[in-house]
C-alpha positions in Angstrom: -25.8 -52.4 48.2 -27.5 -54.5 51.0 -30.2 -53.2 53.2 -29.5 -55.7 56.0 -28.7 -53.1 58.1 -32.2 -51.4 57.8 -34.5 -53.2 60.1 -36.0 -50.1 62.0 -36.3 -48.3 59.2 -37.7 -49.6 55.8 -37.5 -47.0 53.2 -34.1 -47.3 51.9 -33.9 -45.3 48.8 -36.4 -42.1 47.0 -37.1 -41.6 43.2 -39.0 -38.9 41.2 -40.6 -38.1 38.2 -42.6 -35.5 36.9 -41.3 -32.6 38.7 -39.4 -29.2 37.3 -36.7 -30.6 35.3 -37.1 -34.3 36.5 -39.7 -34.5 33.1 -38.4 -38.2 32.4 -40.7 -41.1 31.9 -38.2 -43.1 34.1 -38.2 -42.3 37.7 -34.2 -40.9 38.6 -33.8 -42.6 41.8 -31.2 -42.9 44.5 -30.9 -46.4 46.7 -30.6 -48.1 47.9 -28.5 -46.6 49.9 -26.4 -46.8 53.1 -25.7 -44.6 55.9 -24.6 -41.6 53.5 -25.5 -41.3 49.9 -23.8 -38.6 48.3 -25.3 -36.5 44.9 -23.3 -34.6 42.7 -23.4 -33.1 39.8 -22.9 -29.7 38.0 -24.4 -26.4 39.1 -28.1 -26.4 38.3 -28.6 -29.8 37.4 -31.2 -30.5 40.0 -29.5 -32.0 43.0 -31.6 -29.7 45.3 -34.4 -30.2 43.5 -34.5 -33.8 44.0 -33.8 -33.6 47.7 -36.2 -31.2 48.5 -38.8 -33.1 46.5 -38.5 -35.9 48.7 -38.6 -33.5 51.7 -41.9 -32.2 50.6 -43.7 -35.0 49.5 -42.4 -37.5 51.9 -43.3 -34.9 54.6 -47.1 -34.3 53.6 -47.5 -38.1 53.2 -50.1 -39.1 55.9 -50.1 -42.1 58.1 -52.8 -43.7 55.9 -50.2 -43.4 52.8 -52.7 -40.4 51.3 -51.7 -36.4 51.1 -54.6 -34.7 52.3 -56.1 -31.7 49.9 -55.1 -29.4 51.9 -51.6 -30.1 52.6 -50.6 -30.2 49.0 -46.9 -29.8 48.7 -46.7 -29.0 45.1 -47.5 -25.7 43.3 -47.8 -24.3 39.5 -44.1 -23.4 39.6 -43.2 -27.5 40.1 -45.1 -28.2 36.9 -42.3 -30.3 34.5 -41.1 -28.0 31.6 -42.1 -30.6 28.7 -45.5 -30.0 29.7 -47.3 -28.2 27.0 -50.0 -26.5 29.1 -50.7 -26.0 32.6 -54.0 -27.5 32.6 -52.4 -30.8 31.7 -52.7 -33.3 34.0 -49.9 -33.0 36.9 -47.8 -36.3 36.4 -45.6 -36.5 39.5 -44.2 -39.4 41.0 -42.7 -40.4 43.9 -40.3 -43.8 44.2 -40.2 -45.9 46.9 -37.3 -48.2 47.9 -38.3 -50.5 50.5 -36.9 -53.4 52.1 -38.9 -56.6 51.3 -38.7 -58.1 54.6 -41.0 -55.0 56.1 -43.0 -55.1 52.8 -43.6 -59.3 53.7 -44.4 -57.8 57.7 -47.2 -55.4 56.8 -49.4 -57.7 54.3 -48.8 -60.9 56.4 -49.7 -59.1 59.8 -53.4 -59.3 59.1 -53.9 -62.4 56.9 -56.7 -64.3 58.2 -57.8 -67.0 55.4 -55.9 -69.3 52.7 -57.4 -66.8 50.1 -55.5 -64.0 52.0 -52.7 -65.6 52.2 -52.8 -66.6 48.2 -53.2 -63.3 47.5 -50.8 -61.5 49.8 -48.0 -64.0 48.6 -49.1 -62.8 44.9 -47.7 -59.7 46.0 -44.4 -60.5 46.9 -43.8 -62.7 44.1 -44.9 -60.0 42.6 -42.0 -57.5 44.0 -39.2 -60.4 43.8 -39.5 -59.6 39.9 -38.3 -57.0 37.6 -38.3 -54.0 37.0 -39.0 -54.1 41.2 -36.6 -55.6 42.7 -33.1 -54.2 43.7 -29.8 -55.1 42.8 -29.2 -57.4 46.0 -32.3 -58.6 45.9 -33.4 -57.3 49.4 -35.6 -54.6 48.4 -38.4 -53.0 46.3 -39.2 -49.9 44.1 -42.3 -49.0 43.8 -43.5 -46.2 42.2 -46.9 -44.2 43.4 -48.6 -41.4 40.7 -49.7 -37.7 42.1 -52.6 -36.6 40.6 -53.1 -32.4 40.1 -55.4 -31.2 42.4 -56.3 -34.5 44.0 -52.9 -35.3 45.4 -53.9 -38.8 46.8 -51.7 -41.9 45.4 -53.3 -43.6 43.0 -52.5 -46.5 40.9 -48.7 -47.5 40.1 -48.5 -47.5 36.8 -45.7 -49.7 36.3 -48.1 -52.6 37.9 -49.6 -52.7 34.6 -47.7 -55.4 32.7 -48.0 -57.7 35.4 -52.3 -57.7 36.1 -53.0 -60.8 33.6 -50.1 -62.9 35.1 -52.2 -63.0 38.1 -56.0 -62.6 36.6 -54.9 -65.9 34.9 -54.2 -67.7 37.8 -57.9 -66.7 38.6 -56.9 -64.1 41.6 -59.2 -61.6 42.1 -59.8 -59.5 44.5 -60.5 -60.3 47.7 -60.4 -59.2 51.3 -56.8 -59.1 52.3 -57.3 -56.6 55.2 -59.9 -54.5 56.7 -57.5 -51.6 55.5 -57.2 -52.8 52.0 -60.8 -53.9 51.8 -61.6 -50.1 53.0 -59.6 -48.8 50.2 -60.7 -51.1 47.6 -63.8 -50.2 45.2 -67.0 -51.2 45.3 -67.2 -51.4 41.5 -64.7 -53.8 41.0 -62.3 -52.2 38.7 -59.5 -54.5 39.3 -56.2 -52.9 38.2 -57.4 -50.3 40.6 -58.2 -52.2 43.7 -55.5 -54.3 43.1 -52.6 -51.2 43.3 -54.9 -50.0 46.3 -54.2 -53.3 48.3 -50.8 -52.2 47.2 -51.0 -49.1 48.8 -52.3 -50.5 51.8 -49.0 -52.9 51.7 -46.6 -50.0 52.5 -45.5 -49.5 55.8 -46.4 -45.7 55.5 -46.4 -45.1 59.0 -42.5 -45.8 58.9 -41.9 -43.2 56.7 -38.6 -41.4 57.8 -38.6 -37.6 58.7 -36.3 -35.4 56.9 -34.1 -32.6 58.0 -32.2 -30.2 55.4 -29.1 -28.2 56.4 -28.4 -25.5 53.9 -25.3 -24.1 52.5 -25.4 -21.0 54.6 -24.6 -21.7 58.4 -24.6 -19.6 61.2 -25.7 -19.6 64.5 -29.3 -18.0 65.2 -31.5 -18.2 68.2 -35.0 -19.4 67.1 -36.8 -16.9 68.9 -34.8 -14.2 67.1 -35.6 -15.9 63.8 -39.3 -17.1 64.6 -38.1 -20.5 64.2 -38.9 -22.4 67.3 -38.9 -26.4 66.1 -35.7 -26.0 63.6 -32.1 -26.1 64.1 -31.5 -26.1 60.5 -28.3 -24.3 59.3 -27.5 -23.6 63.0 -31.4 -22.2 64.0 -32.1 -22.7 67.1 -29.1 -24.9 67.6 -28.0 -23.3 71.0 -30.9 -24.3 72.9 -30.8 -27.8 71.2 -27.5 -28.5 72.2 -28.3 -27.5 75.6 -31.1 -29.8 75.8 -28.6 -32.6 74.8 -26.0 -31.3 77.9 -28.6 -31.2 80.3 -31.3 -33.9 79.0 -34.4 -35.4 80.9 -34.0 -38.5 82.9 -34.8 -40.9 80.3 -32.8 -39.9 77.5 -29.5 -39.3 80.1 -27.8 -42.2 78.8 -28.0 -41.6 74.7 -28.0 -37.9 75.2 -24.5 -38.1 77.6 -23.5 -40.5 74.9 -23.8 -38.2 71.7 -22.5 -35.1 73.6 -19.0 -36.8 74.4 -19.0 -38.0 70.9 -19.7 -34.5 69.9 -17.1 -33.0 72.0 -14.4 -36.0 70.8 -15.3 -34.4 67.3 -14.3 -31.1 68.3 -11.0 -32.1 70.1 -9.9 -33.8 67.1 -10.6 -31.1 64.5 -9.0 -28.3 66.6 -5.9 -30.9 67.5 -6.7 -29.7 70.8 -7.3 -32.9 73.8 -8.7 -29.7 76.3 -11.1 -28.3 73.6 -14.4 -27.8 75.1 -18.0 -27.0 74.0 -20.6 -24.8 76.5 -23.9 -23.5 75.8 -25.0 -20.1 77.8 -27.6 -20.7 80.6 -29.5 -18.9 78.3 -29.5 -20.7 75.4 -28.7 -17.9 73.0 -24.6 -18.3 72.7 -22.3 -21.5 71.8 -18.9 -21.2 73.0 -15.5 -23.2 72.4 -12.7 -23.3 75.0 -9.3 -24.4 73.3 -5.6 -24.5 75.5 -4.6 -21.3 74.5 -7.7 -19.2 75.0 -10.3 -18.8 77.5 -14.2 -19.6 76.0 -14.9 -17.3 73.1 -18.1 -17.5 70.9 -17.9 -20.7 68.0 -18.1 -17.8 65.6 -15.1 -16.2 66.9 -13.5 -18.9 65.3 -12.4 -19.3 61.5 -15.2 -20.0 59.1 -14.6 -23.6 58.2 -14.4 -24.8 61.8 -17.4 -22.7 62.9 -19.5 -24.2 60.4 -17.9 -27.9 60.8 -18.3 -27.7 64.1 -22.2 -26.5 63.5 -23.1 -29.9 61.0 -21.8 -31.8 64.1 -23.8 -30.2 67.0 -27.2 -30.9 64.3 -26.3 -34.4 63.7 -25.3 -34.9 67.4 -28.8 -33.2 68.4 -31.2 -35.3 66.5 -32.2 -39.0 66.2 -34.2 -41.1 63.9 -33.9 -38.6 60.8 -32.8 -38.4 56.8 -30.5 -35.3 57.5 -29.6 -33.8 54.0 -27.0 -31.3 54.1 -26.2 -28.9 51.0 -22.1 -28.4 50.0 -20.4 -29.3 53.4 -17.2 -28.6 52.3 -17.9 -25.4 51.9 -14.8 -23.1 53.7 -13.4 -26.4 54.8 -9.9 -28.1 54.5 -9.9 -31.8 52.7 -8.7 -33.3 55.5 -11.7 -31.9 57.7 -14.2 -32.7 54.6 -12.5 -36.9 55.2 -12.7 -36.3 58.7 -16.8 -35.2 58.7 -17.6 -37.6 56.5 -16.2 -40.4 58.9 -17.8 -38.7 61.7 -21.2 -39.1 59.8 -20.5 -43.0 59.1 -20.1 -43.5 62.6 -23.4 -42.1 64.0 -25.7 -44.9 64.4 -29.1 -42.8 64.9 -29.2 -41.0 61.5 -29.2 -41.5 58.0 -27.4 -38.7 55.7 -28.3 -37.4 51.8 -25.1 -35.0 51.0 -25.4 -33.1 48.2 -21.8 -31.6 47.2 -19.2 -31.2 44.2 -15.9 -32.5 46.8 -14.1 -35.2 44.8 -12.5 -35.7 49.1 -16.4 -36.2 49.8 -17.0 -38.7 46.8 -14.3 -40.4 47.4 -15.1 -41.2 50.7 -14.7 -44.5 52.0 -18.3 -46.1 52.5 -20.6 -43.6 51.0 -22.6 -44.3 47.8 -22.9 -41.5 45.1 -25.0 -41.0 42.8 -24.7 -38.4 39.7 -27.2 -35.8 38.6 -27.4 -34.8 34.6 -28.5 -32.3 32.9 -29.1 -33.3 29.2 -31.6 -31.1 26.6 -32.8 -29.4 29.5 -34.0 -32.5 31.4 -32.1 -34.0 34.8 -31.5 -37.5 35.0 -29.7 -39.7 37.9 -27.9 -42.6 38.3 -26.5 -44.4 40.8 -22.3 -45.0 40.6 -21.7 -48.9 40.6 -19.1 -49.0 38.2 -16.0 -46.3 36.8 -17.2 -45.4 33.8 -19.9 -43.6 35.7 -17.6 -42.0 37.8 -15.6 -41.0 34.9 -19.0 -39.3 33.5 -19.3 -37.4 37.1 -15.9 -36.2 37.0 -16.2 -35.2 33.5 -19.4 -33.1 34.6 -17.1 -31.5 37.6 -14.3 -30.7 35.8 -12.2 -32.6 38.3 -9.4 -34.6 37.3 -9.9 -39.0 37.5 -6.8 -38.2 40.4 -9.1 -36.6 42.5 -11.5 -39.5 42.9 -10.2 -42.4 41.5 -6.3 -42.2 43.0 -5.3 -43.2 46.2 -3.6 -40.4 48.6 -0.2 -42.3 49.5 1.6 -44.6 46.6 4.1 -47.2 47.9 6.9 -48.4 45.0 7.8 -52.2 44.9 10.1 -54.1 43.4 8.0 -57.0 43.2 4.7 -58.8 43.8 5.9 -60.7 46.6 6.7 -57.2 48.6 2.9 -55.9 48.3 2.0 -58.7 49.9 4.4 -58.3 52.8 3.9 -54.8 52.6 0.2 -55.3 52.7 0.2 -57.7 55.5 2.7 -55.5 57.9 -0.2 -52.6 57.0 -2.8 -54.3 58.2 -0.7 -56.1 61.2 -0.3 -52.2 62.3 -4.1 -51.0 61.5 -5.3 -53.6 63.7 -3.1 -53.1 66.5 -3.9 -49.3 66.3 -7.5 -49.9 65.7 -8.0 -47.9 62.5 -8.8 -48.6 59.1 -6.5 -48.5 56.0 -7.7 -49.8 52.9 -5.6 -50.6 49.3 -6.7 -48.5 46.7 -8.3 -46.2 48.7 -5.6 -44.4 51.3 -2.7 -46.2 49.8 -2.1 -48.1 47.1 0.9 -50.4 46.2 2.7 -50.1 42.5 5.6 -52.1 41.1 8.7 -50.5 39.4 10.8 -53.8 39.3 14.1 -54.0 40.3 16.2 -53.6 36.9 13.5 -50.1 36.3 14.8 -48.1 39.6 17.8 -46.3 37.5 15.0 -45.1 35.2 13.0 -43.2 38.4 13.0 -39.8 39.6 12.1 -39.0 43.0 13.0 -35.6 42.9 10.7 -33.1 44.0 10.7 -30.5 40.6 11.5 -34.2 38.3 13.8 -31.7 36.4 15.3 -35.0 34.6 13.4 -35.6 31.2 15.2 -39.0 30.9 13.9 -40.3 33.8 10.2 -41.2 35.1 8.8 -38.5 37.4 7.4 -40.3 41.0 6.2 -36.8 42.2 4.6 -36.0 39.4 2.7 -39.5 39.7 1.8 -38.6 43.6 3.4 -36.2 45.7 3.3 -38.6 48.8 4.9 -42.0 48.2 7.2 -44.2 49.7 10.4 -46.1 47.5 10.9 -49.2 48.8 14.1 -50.7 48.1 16.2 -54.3 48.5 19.7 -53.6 50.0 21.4 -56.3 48.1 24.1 -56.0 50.1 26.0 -59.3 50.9 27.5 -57.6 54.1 27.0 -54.8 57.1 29.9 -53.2 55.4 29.0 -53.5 51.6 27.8 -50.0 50.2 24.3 -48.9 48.5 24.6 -49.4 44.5 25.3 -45.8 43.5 21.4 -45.8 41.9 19.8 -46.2 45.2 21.9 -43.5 46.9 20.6 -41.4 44.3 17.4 -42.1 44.9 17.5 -41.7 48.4 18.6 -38.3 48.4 16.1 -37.0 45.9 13.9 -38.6 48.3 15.2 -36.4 51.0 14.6 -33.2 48.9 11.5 -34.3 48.4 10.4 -34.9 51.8 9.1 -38.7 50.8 9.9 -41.9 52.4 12.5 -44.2 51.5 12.8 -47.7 52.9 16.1 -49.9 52.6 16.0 -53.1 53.8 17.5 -54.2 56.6 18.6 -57.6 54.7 19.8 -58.3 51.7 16.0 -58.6 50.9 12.9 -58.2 51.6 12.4 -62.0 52.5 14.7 -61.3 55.3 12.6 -59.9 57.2 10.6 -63.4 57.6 12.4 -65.8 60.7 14.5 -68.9 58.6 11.6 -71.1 60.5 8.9 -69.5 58.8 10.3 -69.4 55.2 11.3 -73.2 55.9 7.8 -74.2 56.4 6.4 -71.7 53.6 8.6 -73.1 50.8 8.3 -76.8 52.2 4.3 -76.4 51.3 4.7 -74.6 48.5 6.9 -76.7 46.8 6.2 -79.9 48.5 8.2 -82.7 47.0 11.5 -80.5 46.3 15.0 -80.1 48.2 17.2 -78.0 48.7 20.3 -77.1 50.5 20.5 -73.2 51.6 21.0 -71.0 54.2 17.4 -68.9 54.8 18.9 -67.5 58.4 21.9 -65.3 57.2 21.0 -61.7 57.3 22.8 -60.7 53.9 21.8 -64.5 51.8 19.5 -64.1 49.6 17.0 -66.5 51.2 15.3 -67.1 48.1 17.9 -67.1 45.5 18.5 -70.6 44.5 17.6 -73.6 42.3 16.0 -76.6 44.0 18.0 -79.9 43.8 17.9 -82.1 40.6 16.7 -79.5 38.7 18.6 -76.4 36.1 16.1 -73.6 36.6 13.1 -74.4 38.8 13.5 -71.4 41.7 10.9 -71.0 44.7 7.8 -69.4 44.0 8.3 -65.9 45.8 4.4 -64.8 45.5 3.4 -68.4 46.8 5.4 -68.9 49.6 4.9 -64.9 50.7 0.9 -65.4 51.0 1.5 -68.5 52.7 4.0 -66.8 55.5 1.8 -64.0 56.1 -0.7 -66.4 56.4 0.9 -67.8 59.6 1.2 -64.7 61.5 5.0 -64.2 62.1 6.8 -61.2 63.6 9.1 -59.6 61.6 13.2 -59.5 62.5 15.4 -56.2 62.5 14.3 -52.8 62.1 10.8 -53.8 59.9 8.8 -53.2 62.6 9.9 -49.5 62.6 9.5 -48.9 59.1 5.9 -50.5 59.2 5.5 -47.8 61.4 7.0 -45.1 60.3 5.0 -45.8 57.0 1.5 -46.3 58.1 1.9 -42.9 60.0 2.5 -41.3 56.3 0.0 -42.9 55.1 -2.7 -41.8 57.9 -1.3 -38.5 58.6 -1.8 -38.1 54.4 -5.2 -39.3 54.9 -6.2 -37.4 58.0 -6.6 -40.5 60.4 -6.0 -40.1 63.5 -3.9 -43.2 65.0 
């Protein structure tokens, strides 16, 4: 995953070790990651843990990149079980991803000499290499010990294997900075004045603040709750959101901003264009005005909105934050699960950690998701970049591979050649509608083949044994279907009437061409050109403009069996851009608006 996108803020991904059930000697770690990472995982495996691990000790980490004594986040009860006695020393640690660009920033901001500069360029050699670096190559881990009772980071232990590399090229140390030089001791003990400088390296005053959002949701006024700086799980969250309606003059702008975005949100999960959000005068009620009715409170309506509507106004009324937010999908519809999920993508001044056991949510178009084990009592995680990890989460679930790994809406084929006509109209429509419809993910494209449509089923109870089942496969598809008729007049084969009316029962789409083929569609001029650069030093003599001609079925000259290449000459007149003729324009259409409405995209 790149970090590109993180230049404000450099931490990109958190690990631990050493904590509760987290007893591993390998940090599990999440990152980097994107705008939302997802974690899932059975009951109990330590998905809140984690989170709320980085919460604490990312929250009592000082400016400095020290936790004072006093502000100790950890108690007895965090101890790892594998310890075998409580006077043992505490071996917690805490992961950093962090983006090597910043990491370069902080230790060439105060280089003053060549020697500083030698040594400072150590480092990042140093955190180009394994086991450091990230998979892209753009950014760091680094892992920093917590000692029991001293809670101040100490020496990364993983810097180990690397100190005679560089005490062989004579580097000792020196004074990189004033802050390094502070931090350094006097002694000389070089592995530990060396991960000190590292310390010092870390842009600690970057750290990101965290906000958690709990599984239980409701509407509170602070005061109420003696709760006066938190809107989490709806806390407070009144006289926030009025505070974003009515904001001081310098934050008009980006506070008018979020608020419409907020209120857009709203509209489009109540299907409502007059749906309206107010905040009392004072501060203690949310209300929601809809056609139909006049303002009632937000918990006057059903659960699952309330509480959607509640993650919105907290993402909407912060800025600059990791907001973690426990099982959203509690009491809530898939489609509204897709639907918060893309409204979380789209806010630019937050970052989001979902924790949640949705296979809608992990399968989620631009999230990353990462799986939480539980094996012999000790919890491991892992990071999903490939399927057989995402077969082991779904095993862990209990879900079926269909709920993460199968797209929502199946179009059938005859041929290779139609997916990519199919796939170009798609995207032709997408574009012009300005939303976002990826293969694979909201539809996906399969091929029956011609001569294999009298062995389908599109029946909607696939009572026929004999026959292959398409509902049973996905209960939203669309048939798509060649004509073959060689006039207006000529009848459908008595197969694809079947089909058709199954399809009908069934409530899915069918699609017959408005050709002969599917090629027909594509203007003679087009497929002229396409077939004259596919197949550049054959003839041929046949008419490509008649409606009900095959365009594509015949031999070039001088030869028995060469035919045109269908797939060839398909990519290369999609390439060109044409329009369709006759009625395809419609069916495009009339199929993308399946596919969306299946999805829950709004178009």
């Amino acid at each position: 995953m790149s970090v590109d996108s993180f230049s404000v803020n450099p931490f990109v991904g958190f690990g631990c070790a050493g904590y509760r059930s987290f007893s591993g000697a390998e940090p599990a770690r999440i990152g980097p990651f994107d705008k939302v990472q997802v974690i899932s995982g059975q009951n109990n495996c330590g998905k809140s843990a984690l989170v709320d691990y980085f919460i604490k000790v990312v929250g009592a980490i000082s400016g400095r990149g020290d936790i004072p004594r006093e502000d100790n986040p950890l108690t007895r009860v965090d101890i790892p079980l594998n310890l075998k006695s409580h006077n043992e020393l505490f071996p917690a640690t805490i992961s950093f991803c962090v983006n090597i660009h910043s990491l370069e920033e902080t230790l060439m901001s105060n280089v003053r000499t060549p020697r500083q500069r030698e040594y400072a360029e150590s480092l990042l050699r140093l955190f180009n290499n394994a086991p450091y670096i990230s998979d892209d190559g753009k950014a760091a881990w680094l892992d920093f010990s917590l000692g029991w009772g001293q809670l101040s980071f100490g020496y990364d232990a993983s810097l180990r294997a690397h100190f005679s590399q560089y005490q062989a090229s004579s580097l000792t140390i020196c004074n990189l900075t004033n802050a390094s030089l502070a931090c350094c001791d006097s002694a000389g003990d070089d592995e530990l004045n060396y991960s000190n400088i590292v310390c010092a390296a870390m842009p600690w005053a970057l750290l990101p603040n965290f906000l958690k959002v709990g599984a239980i949701r409701s509407i509170k006024d602070a005061e109420l709750s003696n709760r006066f700086s938190s809107i989490n799980s709806g806390v407070g969250l009144p006289a926030a959101l009025l505070k974003l309606y009515n904001p001081e003059r310098k934050d008009f702008d980006e506070s008018k901003r979020r608020w419409n975005k907020l209120q857009d949100f709203v509209r489009e999960i109540m299907n409502d264009r007059s749906a309206a959000i107010l905040v009392s005068h004072d501060s203690h009620e949310i209300a929601v005005k809809t056609a139909d009715t006049d303002y009632l409170p937000l918990e006057s309506l059903g659960t699952g909105l309330t509480e959607l509507i509640i993650l919105a106004a907290v993402v909407a009324c912060n800025t600059d934050k990791i907001i973690c937010i426990e099982e959203p999908e509690i009491h809530l519809h898939p489609a509204l699960q897709a639907r918060f999920i893309k409204y979380l993508l789209s806010d630019e001044a937050n970052r989001f950690i979902v924790t949640t056991h949705s296979p809608t949510i992990i399968n989620s178009s631009g999230v990353q998701v990462a799986h939480v084990s539980k094996n012999n009592g000790m919890s491991e995680c892992h990071q999903l970049n490939d399927m057989v990890l995402a077969r082991d989460l779904l095993d862990d679930l209990g879900a079926r591979a269909s709920d993460i790994l199968q797209s929502n809406y199946v179009i059938w084929v005859e041929g290779p050649s139609d997916r990519t006509y199919v796939n170009y109209w798609i995207g032709k429509w997408a574009e012009e509608k300005s939303v976002h419809l990826v293969e694979g993910i909201h539809y996906s494209v399969m091929l029956y083949g011609g001569k294999l449509l009298n062995a389908l089923d599109a029946s909607p109870d696939g009572s026929n044994e004999k026959l292959i089942s398409l509902f049973r496969i996905n209960t939203h598809f669309c048939i798509l279907m060649d004509s073959d008729k060689k006039s207006k007049n000529t009848r459908l084969g008595k197969t694809k009437t079947r089909v058709i009316e199954e399809c009908k029962q069934s409530g899915a789409m069918h699609w017959i061409t408005w050709g002969s083929t599917i090629e027909n569609y594509v203007p003679a001029d087009v497929l002229a050109t396409s077939i004259k650069t596919a197949h550049p030093s054959k003839r041929w003599n046949h008419d490509l403009g008649e409606r009900f001609t095959c365009p594509l079925n015949f031999k070039f000259e001088g030869t028995r069996s060469l035919t045109p290449n269908k797939i060839a000459i398909a990519k290369l007149a999609c390439e060109s851009g044409f329009n369709p003729l006759g009625d395809c324009s419609r069916q495009v259409s009339r199929l993308c608006r399946a596919i969306c409405d299946t999805n829950g995209i709004n178009y």
